[in-house]
VEXDOVO-316186 format. One record per residue (C-alpha): residue number from 1; residue in one letter; x negated, y negated, z negated. Coordinates in Angstrom, 3 decimals, always signed. Layout:
BEGIN
<node seq="NUM" type="A" X="X" Y="Y" Z="Z"/>
...
***
This chain:
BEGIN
<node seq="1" type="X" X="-75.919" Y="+44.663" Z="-135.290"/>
<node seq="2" type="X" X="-73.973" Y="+46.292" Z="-132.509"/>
<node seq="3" type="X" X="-76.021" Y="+48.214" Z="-129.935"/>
<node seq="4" type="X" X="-75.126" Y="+46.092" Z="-127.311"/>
<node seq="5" type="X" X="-77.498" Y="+42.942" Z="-128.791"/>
<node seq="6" type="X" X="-79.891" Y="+44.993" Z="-129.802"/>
<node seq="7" type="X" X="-80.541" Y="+45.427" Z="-125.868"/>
<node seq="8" type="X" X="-79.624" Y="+42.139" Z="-124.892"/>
<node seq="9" type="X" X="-82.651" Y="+40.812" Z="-127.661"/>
<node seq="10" type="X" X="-85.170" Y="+43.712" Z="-127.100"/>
<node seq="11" type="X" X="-84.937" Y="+43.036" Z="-123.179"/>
<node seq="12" type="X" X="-84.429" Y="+39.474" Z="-123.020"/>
<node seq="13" type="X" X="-87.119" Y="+39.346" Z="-125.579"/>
<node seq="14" type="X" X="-89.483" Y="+41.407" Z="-123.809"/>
<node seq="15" type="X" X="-88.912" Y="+39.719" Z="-120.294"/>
<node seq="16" type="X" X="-90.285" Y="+36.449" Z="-121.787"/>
<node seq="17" type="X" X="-93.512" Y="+37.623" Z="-123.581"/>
<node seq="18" type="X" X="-94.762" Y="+39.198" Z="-120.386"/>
<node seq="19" type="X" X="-94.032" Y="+36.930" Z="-118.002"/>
<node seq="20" type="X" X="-95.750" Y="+34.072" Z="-120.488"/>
<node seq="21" type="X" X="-98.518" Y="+36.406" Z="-121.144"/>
<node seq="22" type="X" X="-99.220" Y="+37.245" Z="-117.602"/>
<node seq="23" type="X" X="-99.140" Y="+33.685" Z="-116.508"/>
<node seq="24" type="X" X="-101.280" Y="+32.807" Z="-119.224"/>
<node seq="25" type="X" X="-104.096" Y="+35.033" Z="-118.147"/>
<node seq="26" type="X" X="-103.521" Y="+33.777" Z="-114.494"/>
<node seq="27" type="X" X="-104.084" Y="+30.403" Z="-116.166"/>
<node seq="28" type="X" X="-107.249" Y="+31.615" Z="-117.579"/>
<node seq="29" type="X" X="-108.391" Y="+33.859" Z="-115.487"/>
<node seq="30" type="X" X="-107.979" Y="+32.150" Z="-112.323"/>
<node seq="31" type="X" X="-108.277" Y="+28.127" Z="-113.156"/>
<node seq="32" type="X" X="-110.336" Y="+25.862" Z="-114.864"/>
<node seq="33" type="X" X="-107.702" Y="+24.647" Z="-117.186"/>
<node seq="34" type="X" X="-109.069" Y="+26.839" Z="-120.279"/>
<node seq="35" type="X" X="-112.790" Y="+26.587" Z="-119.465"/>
<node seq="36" type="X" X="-114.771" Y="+25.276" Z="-122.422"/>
<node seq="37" type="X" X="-111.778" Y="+26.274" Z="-124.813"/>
<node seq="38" type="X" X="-112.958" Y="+28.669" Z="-127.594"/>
<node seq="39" type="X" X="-109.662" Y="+29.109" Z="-129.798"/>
<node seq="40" type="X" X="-106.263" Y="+30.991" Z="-128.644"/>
<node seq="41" type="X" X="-104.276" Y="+27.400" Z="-129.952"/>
<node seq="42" type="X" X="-107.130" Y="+25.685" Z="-127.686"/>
<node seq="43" type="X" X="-106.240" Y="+27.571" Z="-124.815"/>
<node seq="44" type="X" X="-102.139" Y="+27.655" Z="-125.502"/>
<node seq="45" type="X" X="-102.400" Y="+23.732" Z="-126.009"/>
<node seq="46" type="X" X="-104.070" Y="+23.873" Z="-122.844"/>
<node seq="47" type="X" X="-101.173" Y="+25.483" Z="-120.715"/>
<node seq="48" type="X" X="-98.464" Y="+24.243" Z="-122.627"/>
<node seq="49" type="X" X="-99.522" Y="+20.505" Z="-123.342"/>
<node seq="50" type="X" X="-98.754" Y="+17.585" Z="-120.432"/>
<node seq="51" type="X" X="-100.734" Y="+18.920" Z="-117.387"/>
<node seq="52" type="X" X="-103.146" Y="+16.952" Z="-115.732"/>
<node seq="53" type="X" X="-102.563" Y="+14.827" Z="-112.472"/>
<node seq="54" type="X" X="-102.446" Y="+16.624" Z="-109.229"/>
<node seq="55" type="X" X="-105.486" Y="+17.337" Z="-107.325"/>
<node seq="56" type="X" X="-106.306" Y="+16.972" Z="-103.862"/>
<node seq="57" type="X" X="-105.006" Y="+20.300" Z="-103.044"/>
<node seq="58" type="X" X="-101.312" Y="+19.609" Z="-104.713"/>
<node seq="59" type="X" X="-102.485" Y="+21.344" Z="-108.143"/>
<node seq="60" type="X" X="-102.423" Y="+20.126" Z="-111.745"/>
<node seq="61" type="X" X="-104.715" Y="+23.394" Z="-112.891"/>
<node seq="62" type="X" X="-107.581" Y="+23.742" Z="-110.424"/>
<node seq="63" type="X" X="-107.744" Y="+27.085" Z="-109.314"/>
<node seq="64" type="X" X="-111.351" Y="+28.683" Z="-109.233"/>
<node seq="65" type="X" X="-110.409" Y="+32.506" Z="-107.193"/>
<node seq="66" type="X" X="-107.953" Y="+34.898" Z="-106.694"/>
<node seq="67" type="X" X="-107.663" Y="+38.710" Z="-106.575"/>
<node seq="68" type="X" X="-107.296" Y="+40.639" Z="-103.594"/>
<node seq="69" type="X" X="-105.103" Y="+43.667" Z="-104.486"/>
<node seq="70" type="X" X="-104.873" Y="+44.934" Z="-101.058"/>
<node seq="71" type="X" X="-106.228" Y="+42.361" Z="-98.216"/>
<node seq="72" type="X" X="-104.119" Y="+43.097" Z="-96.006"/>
<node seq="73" type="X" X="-101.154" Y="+43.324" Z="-98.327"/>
<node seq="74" type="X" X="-101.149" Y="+41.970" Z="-101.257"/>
<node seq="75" type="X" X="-103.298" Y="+39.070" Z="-103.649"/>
<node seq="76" type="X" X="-102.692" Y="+37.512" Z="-107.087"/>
<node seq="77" type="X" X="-103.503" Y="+33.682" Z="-106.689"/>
<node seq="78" type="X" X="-102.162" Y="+30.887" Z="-109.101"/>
<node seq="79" type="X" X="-99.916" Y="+28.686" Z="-107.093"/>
<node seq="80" type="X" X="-97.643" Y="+26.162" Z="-108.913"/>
<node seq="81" type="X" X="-93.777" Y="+25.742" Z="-107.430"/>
<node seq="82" type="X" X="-91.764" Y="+22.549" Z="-108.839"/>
<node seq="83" type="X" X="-88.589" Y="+23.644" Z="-107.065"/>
<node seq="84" type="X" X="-86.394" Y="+26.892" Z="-108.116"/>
<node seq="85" type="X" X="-86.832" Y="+30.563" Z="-107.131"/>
<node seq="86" type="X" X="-89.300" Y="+30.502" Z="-103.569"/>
<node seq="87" type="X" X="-89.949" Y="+26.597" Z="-103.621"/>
<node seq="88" type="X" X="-86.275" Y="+25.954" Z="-103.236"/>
<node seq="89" type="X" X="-85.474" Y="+21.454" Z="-104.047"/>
<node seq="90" type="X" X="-88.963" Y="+21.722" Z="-104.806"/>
<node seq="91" type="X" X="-88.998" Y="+18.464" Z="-102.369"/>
<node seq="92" type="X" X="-86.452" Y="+16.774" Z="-104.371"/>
<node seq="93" type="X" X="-87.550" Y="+13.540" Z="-106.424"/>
<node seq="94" type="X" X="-88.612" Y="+14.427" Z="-109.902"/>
<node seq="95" type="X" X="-86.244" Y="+12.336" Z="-111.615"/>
<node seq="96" type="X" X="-83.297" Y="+14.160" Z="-109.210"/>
<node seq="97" type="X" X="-85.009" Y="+17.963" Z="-109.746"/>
<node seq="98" type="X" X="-85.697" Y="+17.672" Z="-113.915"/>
<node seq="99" type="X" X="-81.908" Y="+17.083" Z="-114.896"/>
<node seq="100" type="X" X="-80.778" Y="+19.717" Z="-112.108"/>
<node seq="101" type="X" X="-82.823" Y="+22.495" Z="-112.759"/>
<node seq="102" type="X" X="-82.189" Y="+21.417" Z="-116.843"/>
<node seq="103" type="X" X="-78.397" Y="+21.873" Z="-116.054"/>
<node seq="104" type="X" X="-78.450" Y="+24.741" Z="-114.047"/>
<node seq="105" type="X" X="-80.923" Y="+26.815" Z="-116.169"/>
<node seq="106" type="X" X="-78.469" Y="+26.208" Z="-119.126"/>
<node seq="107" type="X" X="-75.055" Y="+26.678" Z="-117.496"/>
<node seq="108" type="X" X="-77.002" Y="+30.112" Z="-116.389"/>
<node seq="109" type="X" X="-77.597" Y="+31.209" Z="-119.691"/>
<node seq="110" type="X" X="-74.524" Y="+30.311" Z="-121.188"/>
<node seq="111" type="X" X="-72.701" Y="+32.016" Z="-118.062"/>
<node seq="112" type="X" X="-74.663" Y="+35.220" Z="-118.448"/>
<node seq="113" type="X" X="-74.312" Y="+35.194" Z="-122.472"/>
<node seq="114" type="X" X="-70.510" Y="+34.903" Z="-121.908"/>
<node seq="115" type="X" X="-70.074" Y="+38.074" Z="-119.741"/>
<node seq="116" type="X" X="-72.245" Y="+39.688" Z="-121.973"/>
<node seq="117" type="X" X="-70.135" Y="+39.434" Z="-124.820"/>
<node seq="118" type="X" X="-67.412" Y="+40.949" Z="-123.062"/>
<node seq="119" type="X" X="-69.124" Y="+44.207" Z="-122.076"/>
<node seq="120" type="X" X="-68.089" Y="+47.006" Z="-124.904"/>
<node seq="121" type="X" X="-71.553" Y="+48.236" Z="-124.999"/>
<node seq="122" type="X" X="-70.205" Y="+51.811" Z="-125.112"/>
<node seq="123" type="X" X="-68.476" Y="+52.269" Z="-121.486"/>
<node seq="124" type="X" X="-71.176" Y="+54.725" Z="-119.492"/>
<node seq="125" type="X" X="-69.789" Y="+52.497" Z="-116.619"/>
<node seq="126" type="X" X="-71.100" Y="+49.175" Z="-118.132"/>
<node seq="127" type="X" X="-75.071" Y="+50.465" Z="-118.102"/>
<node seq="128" type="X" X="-75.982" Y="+48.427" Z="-114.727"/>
<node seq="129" type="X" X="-74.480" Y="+45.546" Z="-116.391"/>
<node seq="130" type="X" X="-75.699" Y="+46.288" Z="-120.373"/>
<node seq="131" type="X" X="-79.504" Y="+46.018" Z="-119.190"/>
<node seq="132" type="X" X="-79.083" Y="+43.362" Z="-115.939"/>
<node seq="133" type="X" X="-77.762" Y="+40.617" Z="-117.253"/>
<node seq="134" type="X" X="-80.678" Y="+40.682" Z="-120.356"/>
<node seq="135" type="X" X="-82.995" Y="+40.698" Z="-116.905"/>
<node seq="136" type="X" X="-81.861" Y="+38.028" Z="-115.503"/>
<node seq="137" type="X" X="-81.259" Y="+35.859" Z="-118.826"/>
<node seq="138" type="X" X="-85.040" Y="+36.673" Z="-119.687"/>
<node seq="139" type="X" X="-86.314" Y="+35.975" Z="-116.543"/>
<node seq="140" type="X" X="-84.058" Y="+32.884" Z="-115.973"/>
<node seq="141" type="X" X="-86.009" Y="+31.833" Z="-119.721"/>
<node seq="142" type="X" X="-89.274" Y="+32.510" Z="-119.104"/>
<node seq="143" type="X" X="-89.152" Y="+30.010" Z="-115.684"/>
<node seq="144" type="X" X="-87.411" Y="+27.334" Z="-118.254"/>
<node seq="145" type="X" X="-90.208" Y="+27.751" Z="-120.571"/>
<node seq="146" type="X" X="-92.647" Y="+26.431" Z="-117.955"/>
<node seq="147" type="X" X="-90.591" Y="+23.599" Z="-116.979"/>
<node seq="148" type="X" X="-90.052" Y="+22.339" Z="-120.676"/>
<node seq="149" type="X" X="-93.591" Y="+22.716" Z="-120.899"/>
<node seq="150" type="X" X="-95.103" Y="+21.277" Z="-117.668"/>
<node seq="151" type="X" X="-92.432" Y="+20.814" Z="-114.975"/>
<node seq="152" type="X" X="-93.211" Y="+23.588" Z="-112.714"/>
<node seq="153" type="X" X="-93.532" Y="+27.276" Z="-112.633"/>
<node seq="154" type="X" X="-96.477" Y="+29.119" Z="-112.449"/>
<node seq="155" type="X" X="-96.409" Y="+31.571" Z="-110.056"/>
<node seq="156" type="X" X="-99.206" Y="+34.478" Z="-108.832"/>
<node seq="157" type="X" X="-97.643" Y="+37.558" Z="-106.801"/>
<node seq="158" type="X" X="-98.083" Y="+37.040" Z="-102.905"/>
<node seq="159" type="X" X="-96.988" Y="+39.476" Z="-100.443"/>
<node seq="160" type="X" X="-98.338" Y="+39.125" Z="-97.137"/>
<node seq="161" type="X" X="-98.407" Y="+40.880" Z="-94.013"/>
<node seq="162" type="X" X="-102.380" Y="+40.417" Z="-92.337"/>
<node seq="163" type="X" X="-101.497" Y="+36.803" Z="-93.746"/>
<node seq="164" type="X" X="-99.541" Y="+36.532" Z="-90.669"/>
<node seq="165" type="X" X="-96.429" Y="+36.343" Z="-92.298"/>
<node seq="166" type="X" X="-96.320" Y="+36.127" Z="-96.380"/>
<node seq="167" type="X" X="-93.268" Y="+36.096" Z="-98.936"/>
<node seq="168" type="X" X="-93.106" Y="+33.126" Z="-100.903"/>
<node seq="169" type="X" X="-95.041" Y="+33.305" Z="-104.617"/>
<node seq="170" type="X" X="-93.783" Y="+34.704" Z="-107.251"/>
<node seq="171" type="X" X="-93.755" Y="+35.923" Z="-110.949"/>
<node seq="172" type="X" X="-92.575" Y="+38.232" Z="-113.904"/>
<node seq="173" type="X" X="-89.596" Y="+36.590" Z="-114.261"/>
<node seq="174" type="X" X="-88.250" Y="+35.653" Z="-111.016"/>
<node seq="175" type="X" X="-89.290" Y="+39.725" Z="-110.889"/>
<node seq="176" type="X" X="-86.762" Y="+40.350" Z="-113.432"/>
<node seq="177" type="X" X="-84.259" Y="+38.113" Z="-112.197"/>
<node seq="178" type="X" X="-83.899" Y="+40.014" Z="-108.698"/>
<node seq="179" type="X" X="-83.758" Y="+43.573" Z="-110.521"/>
<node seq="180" type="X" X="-81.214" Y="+41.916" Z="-112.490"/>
<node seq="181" type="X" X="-79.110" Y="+40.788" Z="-110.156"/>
<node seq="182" type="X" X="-79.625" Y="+43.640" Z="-108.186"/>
<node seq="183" type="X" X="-77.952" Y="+46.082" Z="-110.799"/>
<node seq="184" type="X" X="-75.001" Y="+43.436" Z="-110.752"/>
<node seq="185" type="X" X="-74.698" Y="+43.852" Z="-107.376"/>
<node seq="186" type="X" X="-74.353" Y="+47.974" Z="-108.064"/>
<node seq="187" type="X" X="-72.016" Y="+47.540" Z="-111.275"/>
<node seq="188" type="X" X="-69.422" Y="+45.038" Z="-109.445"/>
<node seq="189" type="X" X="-68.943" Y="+48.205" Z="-106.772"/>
<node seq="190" type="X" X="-69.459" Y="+50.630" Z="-109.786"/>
<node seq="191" type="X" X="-66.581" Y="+48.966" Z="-111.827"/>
<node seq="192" type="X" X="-64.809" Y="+48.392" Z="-108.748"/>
<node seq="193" type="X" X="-64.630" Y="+52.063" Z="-107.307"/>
<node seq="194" type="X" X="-63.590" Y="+53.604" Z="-110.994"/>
<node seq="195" type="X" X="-59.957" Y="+52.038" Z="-111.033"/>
<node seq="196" type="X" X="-59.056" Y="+53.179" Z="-107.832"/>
<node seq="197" type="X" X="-60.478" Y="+56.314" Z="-108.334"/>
<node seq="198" type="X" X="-58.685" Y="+56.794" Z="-111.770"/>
<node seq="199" type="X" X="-55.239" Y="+55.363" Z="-109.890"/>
<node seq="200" type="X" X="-55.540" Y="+57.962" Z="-107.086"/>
<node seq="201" type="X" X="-55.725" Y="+60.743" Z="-109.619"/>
<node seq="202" type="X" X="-52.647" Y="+59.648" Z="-111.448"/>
<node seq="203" type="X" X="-50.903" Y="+59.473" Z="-108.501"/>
<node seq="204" type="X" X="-51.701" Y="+63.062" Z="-107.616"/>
<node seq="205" type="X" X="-51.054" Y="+64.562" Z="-110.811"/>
***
């Protein structure tokens, strides 16, 4: 198997498992949902089966606490977000936002797997590329894993500044996604700057 896979596989891979295993201990750690369950398949059918109606405070898995990381700064509460990355359409009707997000997460992955195929795997000017676009496929995979399985993502990270002014939840994979697209961002100028570069030196010599 070409080096190239191996990546996209071993990253894309290991995107998913920790963003399902995190939010699976934010499940259990921090909601009721797996109270009372004994077994590992107890608890996974417990996250991954229909969730239950919504509670009076918006929730389907009532949470029981949260984590203060830094108070001042930074908490890990479960929060649940129907919509797309930071509650975007999340007020769209469910019938509307199901077959959008279904269509968009797919033409994403097919979009990313066919750029990734045309990467060499061996140009040193490919790297931001080679390992961001596994990022963002992995984290773009994880997020469709929860909606398949409930139709909304689990999220847990908050940000906040004295809770006066807060960033909008998040997880591992919308994590991954932005460091993703964030070495895109550096290998379009990367890729961009080497032709000229290699054109001006022709031209001098």
């Amino acid at each position: 198997m070409p080096r190239k896979y191996v990546i996209l596989l071993a990253v894309t891979l290991g995107v998913i498992v920790l963003d399902q295993w995190t939010k699976y201990l934010v499940v259990r750690e921090l909601t009721t949902q797996m109270d009372g369950k004994e077994s590992l398949g107890e608890r996974l059918g417990a996250m991954y089966s229909e969730p239950p109606p919504q509670g009076f405070d918006g929730l389907h898995y009532r949470s029981k606490r949260h984590i203060e990381v830094s108070e001042s700064f930074f908490r890990i509460r479960y929060a649940e977000n129907p919509g797309a990355a930071w509650g975007l359409f999340r007020n769209l009707p469910p019938d509307t936002r199901g077959p959008l997000f279904h269509v968009v997460s797919l033409g994403a992955v097919l979009l990313i797997v066919y750029y990734f195929r045309k990467l060499s795997g061996t140009a040193p000017e490919e790297r931001w590329a080679l390992w961001g676009l596994p990022l963002v496929l992995g984290g773009a995979l994880g997020n469709y894993i929860d909606r398949l399985a409930r139709g909304f993502v689990i999220d847990f990270l908050e940000a906040h500044w004295f809770d006066k002014a807060a960033w909008p939840s998040f997880n591992i994979a919308d994590s991954a996604i932005c460091i993703g697209v964030g070495m895109l961002i550096v290998d379009a100028f990367v890729r961009k700057e080497k032709p000229a570069s290699a054109a001006s030196s022709s031209a001098k010599t």
